[in-house]
N, C-alpha and C positions, 0 to 999 in steps of 0.2 A: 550610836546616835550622832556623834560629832561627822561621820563617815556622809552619813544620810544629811545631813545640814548643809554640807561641803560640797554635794552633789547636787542638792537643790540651788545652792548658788552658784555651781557654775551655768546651770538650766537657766536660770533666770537671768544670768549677764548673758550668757548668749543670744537668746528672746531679746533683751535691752539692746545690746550690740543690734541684732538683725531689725530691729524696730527702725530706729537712729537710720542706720545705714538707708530702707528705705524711702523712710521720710525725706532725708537729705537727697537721695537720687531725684523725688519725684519732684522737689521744687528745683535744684536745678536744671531738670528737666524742663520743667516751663519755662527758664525764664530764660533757654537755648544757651545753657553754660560753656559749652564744649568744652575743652582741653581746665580749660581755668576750672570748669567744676568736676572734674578727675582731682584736680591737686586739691581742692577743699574737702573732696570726699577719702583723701588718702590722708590728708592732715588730720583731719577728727578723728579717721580710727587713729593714729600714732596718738594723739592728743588723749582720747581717751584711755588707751595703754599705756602714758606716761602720769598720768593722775591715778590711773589704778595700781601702780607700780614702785617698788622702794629703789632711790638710788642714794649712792655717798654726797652728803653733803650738798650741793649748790647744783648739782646734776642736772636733779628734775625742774628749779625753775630757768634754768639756761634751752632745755626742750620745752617747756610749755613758752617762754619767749619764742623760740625759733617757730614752732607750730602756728602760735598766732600771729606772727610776720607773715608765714605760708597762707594763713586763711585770707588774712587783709589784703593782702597783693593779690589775692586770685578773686575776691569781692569787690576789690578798684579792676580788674579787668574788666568783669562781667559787668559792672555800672558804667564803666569806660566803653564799653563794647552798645550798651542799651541806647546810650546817650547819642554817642558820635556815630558815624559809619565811619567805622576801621577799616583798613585792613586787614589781613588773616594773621599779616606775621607779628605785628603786636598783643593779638590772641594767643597765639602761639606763645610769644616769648613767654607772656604771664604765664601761662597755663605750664611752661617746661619751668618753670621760677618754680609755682608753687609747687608741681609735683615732685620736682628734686629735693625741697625742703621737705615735705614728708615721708620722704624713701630714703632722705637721709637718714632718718631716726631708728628706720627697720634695720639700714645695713649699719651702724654704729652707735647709735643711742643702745637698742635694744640688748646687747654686748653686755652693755655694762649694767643693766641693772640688777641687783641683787637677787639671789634667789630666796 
């Protein structure tokens, strides 16, 4: 019974996962996110995999800090970007900001948390 339980919820976070992921795509999508809404869509999933996840001690809120820095700077791009007519390379810079910050977590966060 616990087998069958265990399996249901992995079904069911994945469904959740692929829900999330995308609802998130389609409103960045409207609101012509480019580069900056990759890094908020790479951040939520690491974001979400560090809330789901056990690490030692001060671990997990030092990554849920780092991930909501990643979202905020890539949601001041996209309102930076609606507001003003930018240019491409200050799209860009945000958009490599936040996605570095969430692909940091895959190749180093993700290491250390517990099994």
């Amino acid at each position: 019974m616990s087998i069958s339980n265990d399996k249901n919820r992995t079904y069911f976070k994945i469904i959740g996962i692929s829900l999330v992921v995308i609802i998130l795509w389609i409103l960045l999508a409207s609101v012509d996110a480019g580069p900056a809404g990759i890094g908020i869509l790479v951040s939520v999933l690491a974001f979400i995999d560090v809330i789901s996840g056990k690490f030692n001690g001060s671990e997990k809120v030092v990554w849920v800090i780092i991930l909501l820095i990643s979202v905020i700077i890539g949601i001041i791009g996209i309102t930076v970007k609606e507001i003003f007519p930018i240019n491409s390379k200050f799209e860009l810079l945000v958009g490599l900001i936040s996605i570095i910050f969430g692909i940091s977590y895959f190749l180093i966060g993700k290491n250390k948390k517990l099994k």
